[in-house]
C-alpha positions in Angstrom: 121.9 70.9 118.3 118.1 70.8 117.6 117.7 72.6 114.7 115.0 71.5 113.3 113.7 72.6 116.5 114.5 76.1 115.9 113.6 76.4 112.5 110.2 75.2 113.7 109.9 77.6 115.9 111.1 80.6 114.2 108.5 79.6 110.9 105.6 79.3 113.8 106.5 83.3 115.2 107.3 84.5 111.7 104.3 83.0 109.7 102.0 83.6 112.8 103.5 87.7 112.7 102.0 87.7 109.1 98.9 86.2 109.4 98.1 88.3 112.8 99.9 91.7 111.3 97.9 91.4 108.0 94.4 90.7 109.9 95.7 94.5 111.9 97.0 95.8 109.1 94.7 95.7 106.2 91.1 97.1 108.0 93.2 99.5 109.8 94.6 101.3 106.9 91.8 101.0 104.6 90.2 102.8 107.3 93.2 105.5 107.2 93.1 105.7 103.5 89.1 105.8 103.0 87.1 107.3 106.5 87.5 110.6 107.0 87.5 111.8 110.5 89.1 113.7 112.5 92.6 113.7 113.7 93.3 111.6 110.8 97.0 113.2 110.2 97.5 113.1 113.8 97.2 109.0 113.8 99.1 108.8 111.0 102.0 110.3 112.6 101.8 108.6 115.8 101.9 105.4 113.7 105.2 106.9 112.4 106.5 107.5 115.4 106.2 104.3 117.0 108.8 103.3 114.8 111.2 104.9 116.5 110.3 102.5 119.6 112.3 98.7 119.7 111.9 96.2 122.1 115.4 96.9 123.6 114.3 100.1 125.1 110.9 98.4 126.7 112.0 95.2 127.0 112.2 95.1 130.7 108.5 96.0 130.7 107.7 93.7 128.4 109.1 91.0 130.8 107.4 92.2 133.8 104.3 92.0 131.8 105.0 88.4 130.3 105.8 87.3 134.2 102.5 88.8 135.7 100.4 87.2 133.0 101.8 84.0 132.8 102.8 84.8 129.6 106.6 83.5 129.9 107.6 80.4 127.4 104.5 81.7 125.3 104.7 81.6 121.4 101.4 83.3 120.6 102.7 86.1 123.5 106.0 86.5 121.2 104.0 86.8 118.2 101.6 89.2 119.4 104.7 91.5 120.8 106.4 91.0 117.1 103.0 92.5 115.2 103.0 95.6 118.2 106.5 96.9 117.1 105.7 96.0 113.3 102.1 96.0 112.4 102.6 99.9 111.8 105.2 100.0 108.9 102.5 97.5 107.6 99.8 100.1 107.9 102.1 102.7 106.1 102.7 100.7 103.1 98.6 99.9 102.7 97.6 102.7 102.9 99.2 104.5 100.1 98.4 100.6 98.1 94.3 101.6 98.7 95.2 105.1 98.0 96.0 103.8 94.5 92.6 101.9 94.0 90.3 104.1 92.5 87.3 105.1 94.3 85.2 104.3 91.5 85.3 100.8 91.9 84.3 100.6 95.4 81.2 103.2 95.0 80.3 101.0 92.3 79.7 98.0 94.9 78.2 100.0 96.9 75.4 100.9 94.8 75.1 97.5 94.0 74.5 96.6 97.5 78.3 95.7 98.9 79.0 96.6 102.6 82.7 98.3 103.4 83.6 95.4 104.7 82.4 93.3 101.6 83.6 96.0 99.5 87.2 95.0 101.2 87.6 91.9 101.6 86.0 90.6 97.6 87.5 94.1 96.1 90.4 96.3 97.9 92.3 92.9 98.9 92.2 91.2 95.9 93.5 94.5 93.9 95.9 95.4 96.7 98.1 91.9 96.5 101.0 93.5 95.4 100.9 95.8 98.8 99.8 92.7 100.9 102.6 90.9 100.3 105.4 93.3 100.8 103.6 93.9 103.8 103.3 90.6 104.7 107.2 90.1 103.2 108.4 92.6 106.0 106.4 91.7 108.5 108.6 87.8 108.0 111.3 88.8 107.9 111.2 91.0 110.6 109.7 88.2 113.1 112.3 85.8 111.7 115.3 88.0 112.7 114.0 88.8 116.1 116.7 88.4 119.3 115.9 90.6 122.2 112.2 89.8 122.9 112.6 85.7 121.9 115.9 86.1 124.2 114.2 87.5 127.1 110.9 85.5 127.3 111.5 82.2 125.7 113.4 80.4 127.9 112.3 76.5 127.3 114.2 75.0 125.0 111.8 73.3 123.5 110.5 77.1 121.9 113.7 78.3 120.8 113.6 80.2 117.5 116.5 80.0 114.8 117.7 83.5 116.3 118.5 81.8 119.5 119.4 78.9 118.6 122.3 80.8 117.1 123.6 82.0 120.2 124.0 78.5 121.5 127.2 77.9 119.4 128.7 80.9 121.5 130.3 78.9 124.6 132.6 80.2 127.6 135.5 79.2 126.5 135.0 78.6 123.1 133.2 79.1 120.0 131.6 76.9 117.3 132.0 78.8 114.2 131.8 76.3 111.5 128.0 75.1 113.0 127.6 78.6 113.3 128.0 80.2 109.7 126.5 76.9 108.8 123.4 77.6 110.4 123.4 81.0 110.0 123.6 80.3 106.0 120.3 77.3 106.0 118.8 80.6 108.3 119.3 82.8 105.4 117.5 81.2 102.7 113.7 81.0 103.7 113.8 84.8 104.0 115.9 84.8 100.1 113.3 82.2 98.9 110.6 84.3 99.8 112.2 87.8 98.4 113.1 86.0 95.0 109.9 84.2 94.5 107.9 87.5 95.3 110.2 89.6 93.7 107.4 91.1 90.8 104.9 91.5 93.8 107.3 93.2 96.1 108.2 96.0 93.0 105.0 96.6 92.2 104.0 96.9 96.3 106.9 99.1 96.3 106.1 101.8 93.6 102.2 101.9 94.3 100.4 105.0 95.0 103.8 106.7 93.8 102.2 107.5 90.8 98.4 108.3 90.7 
């Protein structure tokens, strides 16, 4: 069994779901936390609901889609797909992080000159790293767990993700359970690693704009 293979893989679509989900993520609810416009409350929800929504119940669009677009056997495709059903819990969590950040701070820089998107990317970001990386902590482990989508459109075996990979113990006729809690267990610790080494950052993500 390649599992190197499929740990590659799965640290490719779960490391390219953060990157991708933060780069979403962070303008689109600084805009939601500091624009005001119209209908605001109305996006808001419809980012709620859109959690409601997995790729079970869409997936054979989502195929159709991947076929007509050549998209089949397509990592980047997979990741994009991983960000669409997640990116929005993302939002969620940043925008009550830049809630937190005082206005103050960023009417300061703008006196002094800074652009919003200056004003975001040398202040809000740097301030909001608590928020980033519970964002970008759910946004991993989300991507790393995946099955239906990576299941449906991955079919080279070459691209198989760890999630996969798992199923391949399941045979016919019989099953390979010591590889498979084996595997299952090395699977488990990159996500653990990453909980217990950003443990501080994910409480204080947690708990900010609880208390202003």
């Amino acid at each position: 069994y390649p599992l190197p293979t499929y740990f590659r893989n799965a640290l490719i679509i779960s490391c390219g779901a953060v990157v991708l989900g933060l780069l979403v993520a962070i303008p689109a609810a600084y805009a939601l936390a500091r624009i005001r416009f119209r209908f605001k409350s109305a996006v808001t929800l419809l980012l709620l609901m859109t959690q409601m929504l997995s790729p079970a119940m869409l997936i054979l669009g989502i195929y159709e889609e991947f076929r007509q677009f050549g998209l089949l056997d397509n990592l980047l495709a997979v990741i994009a797909v991983n960000v669409a059903f997640t990116v929005a819990f993302a939002v969620l969590i940043l925008i009550d992080v830049f809630e937190s950040i005082s206005i103050d701070i960023e009417e300061a820089a703008a006196v002094d000159g800074a652009s919003r998107l200056r004003t975001l990317v040398s202040i809000v970001v740097p301030l909001s790293g608590p928020g980033i990386a519970t964002a970008g902590l759910f946004l991993f482990a989300q991507a790393w767990n995946e099955f239906t989508l990576a299941l449906t459109v991955l079919n080279d075996p070459k691209l198989t993700p760890l999630s996969i990979g798992l199923y391949q113990f399941f045979g016919q006729f019989d099953k390979q359970w010591t590889y498979l809690f084996a595997t299952a267990a090395m699977g488990a610790v990159p996500v653990i690693l990453a909980f217990v080494y950003m443990e501080r950052w994910l409480v204080k993500g947690l708990t900010a704009g609880s208390v202003k």
